[in-house]
FIMARVO-783469 format. One record per residue: y, z, x of N, C-alpha, C in turn; residue in one letter. Coordinates in steps of 0.001 Angstrom, whole numbers, plus 524288, in hexadecimal, padded with zeros to 5 digits. Atoms other than C-alpha are relative to their C-alpha. Example, Ala and Ser with C-alpha at 12.3 -4.5 7.8 and 13.67 -1.06 7.14 Angstrom:
2
7FB5A800008037A7EE6C81E788300C804B08000080384A7FB5A7FFC47FCCC7FBDC81BE48356680442802DA7FCFES
This chain:
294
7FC087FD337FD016B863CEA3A18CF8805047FCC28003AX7FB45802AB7FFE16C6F9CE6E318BCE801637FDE080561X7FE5E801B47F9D46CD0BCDE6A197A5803CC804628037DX7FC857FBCF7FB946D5E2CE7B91A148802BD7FCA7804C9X7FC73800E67FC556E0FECE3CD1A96480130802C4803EFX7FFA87FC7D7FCBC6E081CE9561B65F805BC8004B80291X7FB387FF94800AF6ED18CEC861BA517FEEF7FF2D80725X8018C8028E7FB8F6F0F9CE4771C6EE80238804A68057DX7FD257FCCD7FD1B6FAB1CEF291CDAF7FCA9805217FF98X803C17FCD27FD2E6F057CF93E1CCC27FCAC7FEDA802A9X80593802CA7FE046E64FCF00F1D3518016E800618065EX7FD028005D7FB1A6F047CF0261DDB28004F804A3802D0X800107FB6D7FF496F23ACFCD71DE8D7FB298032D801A8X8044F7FF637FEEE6E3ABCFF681DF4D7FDDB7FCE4805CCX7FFD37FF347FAA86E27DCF8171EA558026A80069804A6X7FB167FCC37FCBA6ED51CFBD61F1DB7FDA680616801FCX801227FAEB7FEBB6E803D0A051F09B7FA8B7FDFA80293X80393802377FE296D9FDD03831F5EE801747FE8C80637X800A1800B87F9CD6DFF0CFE95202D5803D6804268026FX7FF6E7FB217FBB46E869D08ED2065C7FF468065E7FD4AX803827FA5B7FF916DFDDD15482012A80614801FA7FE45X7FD527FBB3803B66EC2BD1B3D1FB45804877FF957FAEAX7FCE280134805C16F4A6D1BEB1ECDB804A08005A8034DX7FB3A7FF437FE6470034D1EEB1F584800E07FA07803F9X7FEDF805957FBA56FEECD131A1FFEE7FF727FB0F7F995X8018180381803696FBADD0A651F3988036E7FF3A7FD22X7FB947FFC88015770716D0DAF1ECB8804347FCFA803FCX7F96B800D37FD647112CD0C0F1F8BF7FDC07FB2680068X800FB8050A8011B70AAFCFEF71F8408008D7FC3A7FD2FX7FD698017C8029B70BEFCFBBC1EE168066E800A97FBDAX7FBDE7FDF28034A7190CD014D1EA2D800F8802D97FBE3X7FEF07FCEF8025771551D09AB1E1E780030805B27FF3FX8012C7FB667FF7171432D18C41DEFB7FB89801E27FEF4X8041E8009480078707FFD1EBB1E23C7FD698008E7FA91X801257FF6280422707DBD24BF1D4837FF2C7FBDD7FCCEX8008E80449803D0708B9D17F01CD457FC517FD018020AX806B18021C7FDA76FC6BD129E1D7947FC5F802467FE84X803AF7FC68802826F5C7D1E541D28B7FE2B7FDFE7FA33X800FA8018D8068C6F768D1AFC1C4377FE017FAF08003DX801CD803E5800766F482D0DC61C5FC7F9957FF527FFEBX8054D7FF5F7FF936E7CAD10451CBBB7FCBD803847FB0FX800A67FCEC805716E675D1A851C0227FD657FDB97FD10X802C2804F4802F46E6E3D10421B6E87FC5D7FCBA800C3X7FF8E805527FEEE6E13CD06501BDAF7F796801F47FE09X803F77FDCF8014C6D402D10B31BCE67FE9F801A47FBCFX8018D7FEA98049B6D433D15321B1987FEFC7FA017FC18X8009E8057D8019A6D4AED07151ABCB7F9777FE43800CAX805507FFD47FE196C860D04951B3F57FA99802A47FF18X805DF7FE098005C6C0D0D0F731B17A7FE01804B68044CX801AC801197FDD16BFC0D11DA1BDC88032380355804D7X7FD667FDAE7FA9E6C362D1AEA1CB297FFE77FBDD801C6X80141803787FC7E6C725D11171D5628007E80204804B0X7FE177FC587FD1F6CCBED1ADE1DEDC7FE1580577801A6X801627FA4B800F96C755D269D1E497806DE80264803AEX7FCCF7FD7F7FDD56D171D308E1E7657FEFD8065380263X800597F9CC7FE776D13AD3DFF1EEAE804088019280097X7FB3B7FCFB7FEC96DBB4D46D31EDD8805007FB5B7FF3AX7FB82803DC801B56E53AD3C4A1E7CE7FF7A7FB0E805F4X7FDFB805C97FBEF6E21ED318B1F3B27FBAB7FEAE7FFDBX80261803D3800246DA10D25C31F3B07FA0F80101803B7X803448000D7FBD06CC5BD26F91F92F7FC547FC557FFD2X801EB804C8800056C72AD1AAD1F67D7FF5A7FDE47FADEX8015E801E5805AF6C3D6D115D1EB247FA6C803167FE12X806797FDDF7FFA26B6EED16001E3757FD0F7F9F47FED6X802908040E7FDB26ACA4D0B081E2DE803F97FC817FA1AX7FB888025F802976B479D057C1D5A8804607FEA6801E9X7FA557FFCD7FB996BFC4D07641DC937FF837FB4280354X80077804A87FBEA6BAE4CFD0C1E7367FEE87FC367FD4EX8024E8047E8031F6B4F9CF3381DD5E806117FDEC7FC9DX7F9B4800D4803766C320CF36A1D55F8035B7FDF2803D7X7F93B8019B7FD096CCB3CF1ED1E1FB7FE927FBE780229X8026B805077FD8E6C282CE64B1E6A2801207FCEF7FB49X7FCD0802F0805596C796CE0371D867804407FFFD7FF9BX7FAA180108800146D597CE3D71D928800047FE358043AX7FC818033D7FAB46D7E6CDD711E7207FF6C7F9DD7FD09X802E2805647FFFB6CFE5CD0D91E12E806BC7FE897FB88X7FCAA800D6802B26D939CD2A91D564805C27FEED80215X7FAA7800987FEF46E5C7CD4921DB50801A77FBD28041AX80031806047FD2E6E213CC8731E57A804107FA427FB70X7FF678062C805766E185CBF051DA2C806788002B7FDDCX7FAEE7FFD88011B6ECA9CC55A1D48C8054F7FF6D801E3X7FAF0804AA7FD126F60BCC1A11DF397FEBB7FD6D80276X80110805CD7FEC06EE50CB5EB1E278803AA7FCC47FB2AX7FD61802E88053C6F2DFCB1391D344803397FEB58013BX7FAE18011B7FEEA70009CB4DA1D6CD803307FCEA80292X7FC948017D7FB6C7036ACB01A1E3057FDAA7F92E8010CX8002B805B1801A66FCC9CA2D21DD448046D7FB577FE69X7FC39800FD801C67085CCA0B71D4EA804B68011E7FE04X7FA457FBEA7FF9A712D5CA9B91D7F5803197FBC280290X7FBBC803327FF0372016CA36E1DB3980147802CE80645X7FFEC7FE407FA3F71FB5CACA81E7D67FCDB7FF39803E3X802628013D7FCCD716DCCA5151ED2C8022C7FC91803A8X7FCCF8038B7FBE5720D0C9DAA1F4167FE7D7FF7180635X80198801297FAED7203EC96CB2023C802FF8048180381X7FDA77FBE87FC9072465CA13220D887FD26800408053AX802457FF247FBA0720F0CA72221847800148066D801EFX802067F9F18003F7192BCB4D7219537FFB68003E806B9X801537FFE67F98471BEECBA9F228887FBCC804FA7FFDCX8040A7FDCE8016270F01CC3152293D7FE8D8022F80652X801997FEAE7FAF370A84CCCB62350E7FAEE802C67FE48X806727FC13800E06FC34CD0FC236787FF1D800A380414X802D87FE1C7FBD16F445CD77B240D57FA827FC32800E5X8041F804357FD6D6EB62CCF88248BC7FAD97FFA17FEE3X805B47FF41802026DE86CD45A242B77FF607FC737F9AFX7FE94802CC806276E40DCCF0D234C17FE697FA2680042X800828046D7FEA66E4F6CC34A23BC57FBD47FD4B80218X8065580144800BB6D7C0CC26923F387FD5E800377FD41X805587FF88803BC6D132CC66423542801417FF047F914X7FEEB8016A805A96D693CC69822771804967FAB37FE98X7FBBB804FE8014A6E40FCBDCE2271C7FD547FB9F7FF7BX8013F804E4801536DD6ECB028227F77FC597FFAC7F9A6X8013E801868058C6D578CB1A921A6E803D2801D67FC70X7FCFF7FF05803516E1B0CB91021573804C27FBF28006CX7FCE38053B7FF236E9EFCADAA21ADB7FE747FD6D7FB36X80270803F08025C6E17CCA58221315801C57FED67F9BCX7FE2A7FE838056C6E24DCAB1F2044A804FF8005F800E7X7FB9E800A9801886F0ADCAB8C2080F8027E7FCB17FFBAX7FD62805CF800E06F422C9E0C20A267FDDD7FE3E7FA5BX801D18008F805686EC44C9BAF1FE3F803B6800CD7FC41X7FBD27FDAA8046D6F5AECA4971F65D805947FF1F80002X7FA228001480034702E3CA1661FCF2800137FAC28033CX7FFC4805157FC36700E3C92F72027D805707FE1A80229X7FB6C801B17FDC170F45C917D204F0802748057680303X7FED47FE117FD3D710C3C9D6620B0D7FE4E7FF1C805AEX8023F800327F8FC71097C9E3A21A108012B80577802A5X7FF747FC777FE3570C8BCA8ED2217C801267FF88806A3X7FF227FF187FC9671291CAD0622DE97FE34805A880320X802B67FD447FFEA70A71CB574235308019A8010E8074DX7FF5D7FE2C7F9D670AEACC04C243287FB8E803AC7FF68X804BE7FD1F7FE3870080CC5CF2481A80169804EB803DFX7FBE57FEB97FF4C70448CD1C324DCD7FCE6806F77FFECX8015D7FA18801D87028DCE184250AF802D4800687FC7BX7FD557FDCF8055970659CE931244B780448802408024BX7FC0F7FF8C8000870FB4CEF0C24AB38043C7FC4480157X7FB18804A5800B2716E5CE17024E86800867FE187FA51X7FF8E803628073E71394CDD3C24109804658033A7FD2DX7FDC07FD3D8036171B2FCE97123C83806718002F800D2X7FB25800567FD9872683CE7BF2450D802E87F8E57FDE9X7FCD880497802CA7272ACD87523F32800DF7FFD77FAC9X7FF4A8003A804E072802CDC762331680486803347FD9FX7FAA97FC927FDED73270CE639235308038A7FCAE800C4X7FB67805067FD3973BA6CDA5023B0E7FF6C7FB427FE1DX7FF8E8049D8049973899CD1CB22FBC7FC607F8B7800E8X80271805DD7FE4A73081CC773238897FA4B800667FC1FX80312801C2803AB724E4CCA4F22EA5801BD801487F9F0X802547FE7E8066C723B3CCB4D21F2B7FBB6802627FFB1X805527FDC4800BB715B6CD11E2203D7FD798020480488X805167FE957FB7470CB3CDA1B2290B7FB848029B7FE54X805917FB7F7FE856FF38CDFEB228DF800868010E8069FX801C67FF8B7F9B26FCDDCE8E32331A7FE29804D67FF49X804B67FD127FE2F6F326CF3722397080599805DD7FDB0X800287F9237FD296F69CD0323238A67FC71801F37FF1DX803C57FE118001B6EFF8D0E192398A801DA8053D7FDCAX7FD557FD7A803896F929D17CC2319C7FDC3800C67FAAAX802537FD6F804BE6F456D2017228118021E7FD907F886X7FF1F80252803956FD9FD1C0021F3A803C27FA937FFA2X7FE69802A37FF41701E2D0F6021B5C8064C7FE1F801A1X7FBA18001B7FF9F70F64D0B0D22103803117FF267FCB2X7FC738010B804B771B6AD0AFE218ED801607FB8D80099X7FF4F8063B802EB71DB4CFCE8211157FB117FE258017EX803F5804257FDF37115DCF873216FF7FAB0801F97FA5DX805087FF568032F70292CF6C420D3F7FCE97FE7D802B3X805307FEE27FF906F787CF96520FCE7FC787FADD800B6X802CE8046F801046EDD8CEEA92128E7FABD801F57FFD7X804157FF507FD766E2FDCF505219E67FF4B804CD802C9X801847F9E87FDA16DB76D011C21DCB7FAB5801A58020AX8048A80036800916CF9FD035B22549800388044B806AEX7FE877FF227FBB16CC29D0CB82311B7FF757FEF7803B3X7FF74802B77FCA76CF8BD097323DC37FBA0804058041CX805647FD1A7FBBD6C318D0D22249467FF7B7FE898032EX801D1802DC7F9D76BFC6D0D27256AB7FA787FB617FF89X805C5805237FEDD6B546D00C725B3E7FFD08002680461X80390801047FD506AE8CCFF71264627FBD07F99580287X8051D802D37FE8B6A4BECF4F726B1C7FDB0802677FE7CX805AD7FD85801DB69789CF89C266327FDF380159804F3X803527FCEE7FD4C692E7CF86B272AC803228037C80373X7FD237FC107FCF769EC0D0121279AB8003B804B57FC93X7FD687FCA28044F69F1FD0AFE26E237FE588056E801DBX8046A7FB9A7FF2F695D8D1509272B580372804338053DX7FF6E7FBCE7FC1169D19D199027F4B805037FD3C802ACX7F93A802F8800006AC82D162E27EF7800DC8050780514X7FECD7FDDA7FB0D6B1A8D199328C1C80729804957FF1AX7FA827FCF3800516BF6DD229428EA6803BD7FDF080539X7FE1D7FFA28079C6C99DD20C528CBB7FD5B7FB877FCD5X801A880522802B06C6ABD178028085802287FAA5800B7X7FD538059D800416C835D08EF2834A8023A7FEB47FAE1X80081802A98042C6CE84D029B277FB802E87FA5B80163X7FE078054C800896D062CF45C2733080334800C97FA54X7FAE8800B5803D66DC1BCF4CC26AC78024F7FB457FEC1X7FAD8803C9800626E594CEB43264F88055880112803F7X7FBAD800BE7FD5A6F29FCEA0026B1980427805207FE72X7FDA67FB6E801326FD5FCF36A26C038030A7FEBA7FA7EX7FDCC800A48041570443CF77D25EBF7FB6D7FF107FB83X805B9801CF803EE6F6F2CF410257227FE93807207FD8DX7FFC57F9F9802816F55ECFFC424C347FA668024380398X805517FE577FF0D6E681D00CC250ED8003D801D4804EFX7FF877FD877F9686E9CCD01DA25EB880214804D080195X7FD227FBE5800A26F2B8D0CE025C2E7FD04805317FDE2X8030D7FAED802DF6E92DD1514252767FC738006E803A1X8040B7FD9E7FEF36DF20D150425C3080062801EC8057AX7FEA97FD1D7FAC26E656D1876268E280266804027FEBEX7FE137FBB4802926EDAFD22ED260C87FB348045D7FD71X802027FBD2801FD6E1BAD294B25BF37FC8F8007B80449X801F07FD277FAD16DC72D2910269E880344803858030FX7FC0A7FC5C7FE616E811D2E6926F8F7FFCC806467FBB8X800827FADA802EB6E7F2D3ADC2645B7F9518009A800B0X8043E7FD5E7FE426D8EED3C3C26958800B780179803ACX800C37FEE67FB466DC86D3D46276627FB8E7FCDA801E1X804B5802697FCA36D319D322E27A77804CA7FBEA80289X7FBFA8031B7FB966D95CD29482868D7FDEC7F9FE7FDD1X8020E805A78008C6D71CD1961284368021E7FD26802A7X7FE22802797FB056DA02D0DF228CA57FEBE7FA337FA7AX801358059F802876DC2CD000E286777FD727FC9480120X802158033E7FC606D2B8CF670289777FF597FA617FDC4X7FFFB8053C803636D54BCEAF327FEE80437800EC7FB5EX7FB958004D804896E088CE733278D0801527FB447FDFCX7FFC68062D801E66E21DCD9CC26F66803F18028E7F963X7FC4B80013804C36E8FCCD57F262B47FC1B7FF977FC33X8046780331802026DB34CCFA525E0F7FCFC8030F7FCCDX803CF7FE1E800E26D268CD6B12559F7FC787FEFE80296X8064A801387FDBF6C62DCCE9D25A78801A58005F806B9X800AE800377FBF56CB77CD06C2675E7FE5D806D68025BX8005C7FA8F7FF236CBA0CDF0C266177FA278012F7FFA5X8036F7FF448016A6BE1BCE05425FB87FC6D7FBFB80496X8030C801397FAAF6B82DCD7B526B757FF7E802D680278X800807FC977FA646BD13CE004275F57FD4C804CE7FD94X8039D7FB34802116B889CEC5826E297FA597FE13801B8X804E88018D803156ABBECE62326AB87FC9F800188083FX7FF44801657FBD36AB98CE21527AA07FFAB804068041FX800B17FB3F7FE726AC35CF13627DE4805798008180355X7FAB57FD8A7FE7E6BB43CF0E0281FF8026C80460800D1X7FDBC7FB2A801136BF0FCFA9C27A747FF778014C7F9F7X7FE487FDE18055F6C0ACD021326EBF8031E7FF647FC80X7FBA8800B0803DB6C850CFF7F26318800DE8022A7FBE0X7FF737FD3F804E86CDC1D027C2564A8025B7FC207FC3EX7FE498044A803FE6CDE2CFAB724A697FE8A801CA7FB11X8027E7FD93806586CBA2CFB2E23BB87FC387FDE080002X807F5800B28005A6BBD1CFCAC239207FFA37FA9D7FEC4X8020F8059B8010E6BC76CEF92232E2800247FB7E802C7X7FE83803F97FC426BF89CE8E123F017FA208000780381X8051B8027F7FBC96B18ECEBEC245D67FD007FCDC7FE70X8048D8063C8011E6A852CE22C247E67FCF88015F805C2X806258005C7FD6869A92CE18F24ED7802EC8000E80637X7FF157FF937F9F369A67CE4BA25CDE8050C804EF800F4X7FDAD7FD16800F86A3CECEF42258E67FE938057F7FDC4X802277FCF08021C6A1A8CFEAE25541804AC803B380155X7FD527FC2B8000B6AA57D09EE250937FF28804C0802D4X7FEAF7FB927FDC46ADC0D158E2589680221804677FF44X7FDDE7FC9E802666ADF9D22292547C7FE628050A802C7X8010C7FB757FC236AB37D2D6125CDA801AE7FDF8805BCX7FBFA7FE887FB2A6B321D312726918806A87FE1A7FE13X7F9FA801A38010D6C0FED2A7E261F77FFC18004D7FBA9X7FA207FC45801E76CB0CD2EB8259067FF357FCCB7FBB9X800CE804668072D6CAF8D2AEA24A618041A7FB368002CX7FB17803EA802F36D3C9D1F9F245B7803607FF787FBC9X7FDC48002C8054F6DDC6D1D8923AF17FC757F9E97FC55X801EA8070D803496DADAD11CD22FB1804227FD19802BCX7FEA8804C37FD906DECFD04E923515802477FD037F9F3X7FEBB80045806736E7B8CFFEA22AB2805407FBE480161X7FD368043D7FFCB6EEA9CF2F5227B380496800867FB9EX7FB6280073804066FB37CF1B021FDF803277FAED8019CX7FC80804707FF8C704CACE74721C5A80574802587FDBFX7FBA77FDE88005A71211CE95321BDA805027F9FE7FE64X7FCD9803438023171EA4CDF7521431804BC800148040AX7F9507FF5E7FD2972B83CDC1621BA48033B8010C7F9E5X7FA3B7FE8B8059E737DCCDF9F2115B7FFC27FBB97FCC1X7FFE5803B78033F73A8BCD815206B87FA9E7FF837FCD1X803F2801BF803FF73276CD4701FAA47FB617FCA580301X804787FFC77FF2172574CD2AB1FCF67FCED7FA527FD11X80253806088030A71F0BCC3431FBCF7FA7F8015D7FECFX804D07FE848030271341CC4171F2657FBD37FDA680439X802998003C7FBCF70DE3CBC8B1FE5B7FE5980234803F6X800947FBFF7FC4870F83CC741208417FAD2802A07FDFBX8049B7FBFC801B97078ECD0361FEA67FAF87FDC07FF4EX8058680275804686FD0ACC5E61FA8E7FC5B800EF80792X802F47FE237FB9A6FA6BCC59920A4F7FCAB804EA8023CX802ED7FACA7FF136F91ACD3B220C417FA67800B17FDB9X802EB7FFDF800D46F10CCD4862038F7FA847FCD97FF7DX803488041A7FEE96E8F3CC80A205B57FC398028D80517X800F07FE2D7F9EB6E754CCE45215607FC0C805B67FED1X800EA7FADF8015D6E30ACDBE920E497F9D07FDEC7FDDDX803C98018B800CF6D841CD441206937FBD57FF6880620X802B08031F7FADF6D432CCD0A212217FD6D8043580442X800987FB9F7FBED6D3AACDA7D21A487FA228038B7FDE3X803217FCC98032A6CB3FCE10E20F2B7FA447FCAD800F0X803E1801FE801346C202CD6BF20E327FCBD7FF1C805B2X8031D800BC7FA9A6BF9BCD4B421E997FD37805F380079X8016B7FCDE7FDC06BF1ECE151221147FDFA806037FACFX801A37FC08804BC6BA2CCE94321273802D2803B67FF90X7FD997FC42802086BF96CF38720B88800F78055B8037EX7FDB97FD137FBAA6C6E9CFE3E213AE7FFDE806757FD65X8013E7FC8A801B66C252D0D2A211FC80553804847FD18X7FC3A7FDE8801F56CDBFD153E208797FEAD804B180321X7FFEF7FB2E7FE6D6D082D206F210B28066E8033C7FF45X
């Protein structure tokens, strides 16, 4: 069998359409038109052999099992491939990346994505705020950051911002309060301005169910205590429960997906900014597994 050159900007393109489930978000992502994301992928199958994509009615309804075995090879690939780069690129220069994440990031994924990034940019220095998304969005607006990830819960992704992350967001519970939630509903929320706090008092309010606050922090593990503790009720993305914890689904109101994006301040774009994002995106995939294409 002859060798084959996989072509690196469809690999990209392939998974782009993988984390945000559509040829149109994947495109404005990558800058291009959806038609020429289409063709790419075209090629990229027919080359292969191989469906990677199921589609219904022209939109994305998940990879097929090829499909998942291929985009678990292009991430590995396109790692390496701007690991190489950003080995002995001349833009690897000394600086200073100002960076805003949400406080859960900061517990849980940033420190091993810290890690591989000093690795890759040892003279860079990151400057870092911890921070609701919506302050994060307002410092990035007024030029005090270069970089944000942050929470919504918007159907579709915001304009200039990509995609990182998608998974849905669900009531919890204590295991042992779950059975017979009092009225109105207690909840333990994040702080005001927090996307999660918003989707799930907004889709109680359009039930018409009353709630009363009974725990409010910045903390993930402080939230998931008091839950766990029989506080109150919450709402988070599924991949956040853990033992002593149980989903709630009868008597309250569906949820939207719980969905992370990162967003650029103006100006040309440091190959460092992007190597992070996507370093943080790994790091997200791998804590918390592959996120259902809906």
């Amino acid at each position: 069998m002859s060798k084959r050159n996989l072509d690196m900007e469809a690999l990209r393109a392939l998974v782009a359409i993988a984390d945000t489930a559509s040829f149109s978000a994947a495109a404005l992502q990558l800058g291009r038109t959806q038609s020429a994301i289409s063709l790419q992928i075209k090629r990229l199958e027919a080359m292969l052999g191989q469906t990677l994509l199921r589609r219904v009615q022209g939109r994305v309804d998940g990879a097929t099992a090829e499909g998942h075995a291929f985009i678990s090879y292009a991430r590995q690939i396109l790692r390496l491939n701007d690991e190489a780069y950003s080995a002995v690129a001349e833009d690897t220069a000394a600086g200073t990346l100002r960076v805003g994440l949400p406080e859960e990031l900061m517990e849980s994924v940033f420190p091993s994505a810290m890690s591989r990034f000093q690795a890759l940019y040892p003279r860079m220095r990151l400057r870092l705020q911890s921070d609701v998304s919506a302050n994060l969005r307002q410092g990035l607006d007024s030029g005090e950051l270069d970089l944000i990830l942050f929470k919504h819960c918007d159907r579709l992704v915001p304009a200039s911002a990509l995609s990182v992350w998608q998974e849905p967001l669900v009531w919890m519970a204590g295991e042992a309060y779950a059975a017979n939630l009092p009225t109105p509903v207690p909840l333990a929320l994040f702080g005001e301005n927090c996307a999660f706090r918003s989707a799930a008092t907004s889709a109680l309010a359009k039930a018409g169910l009353a709630w009363q606050l009974t725990y409010s922090g910045s903390s993930t593990t402080g939230l998931r205590h008091a839950v766990r503790c029989g506080l109150g009720v919450t709402a988070l993305p599924g991949s956040l429960l853990i033992p002593g914890m149980v989903v709630v689904e009868a008597g309250l109101p569906g949820l939207p997906n719980a969905r992370i994006a990162a967003r650029h301040g103006p100006g040309e774009v440091h190959p460092a900014a992007d190597r992070f994002v996507a370093l943080l995106g790994e790091e997200i995939r791998s804590q918390r597994g592959m996120p259902t294409l809906t």
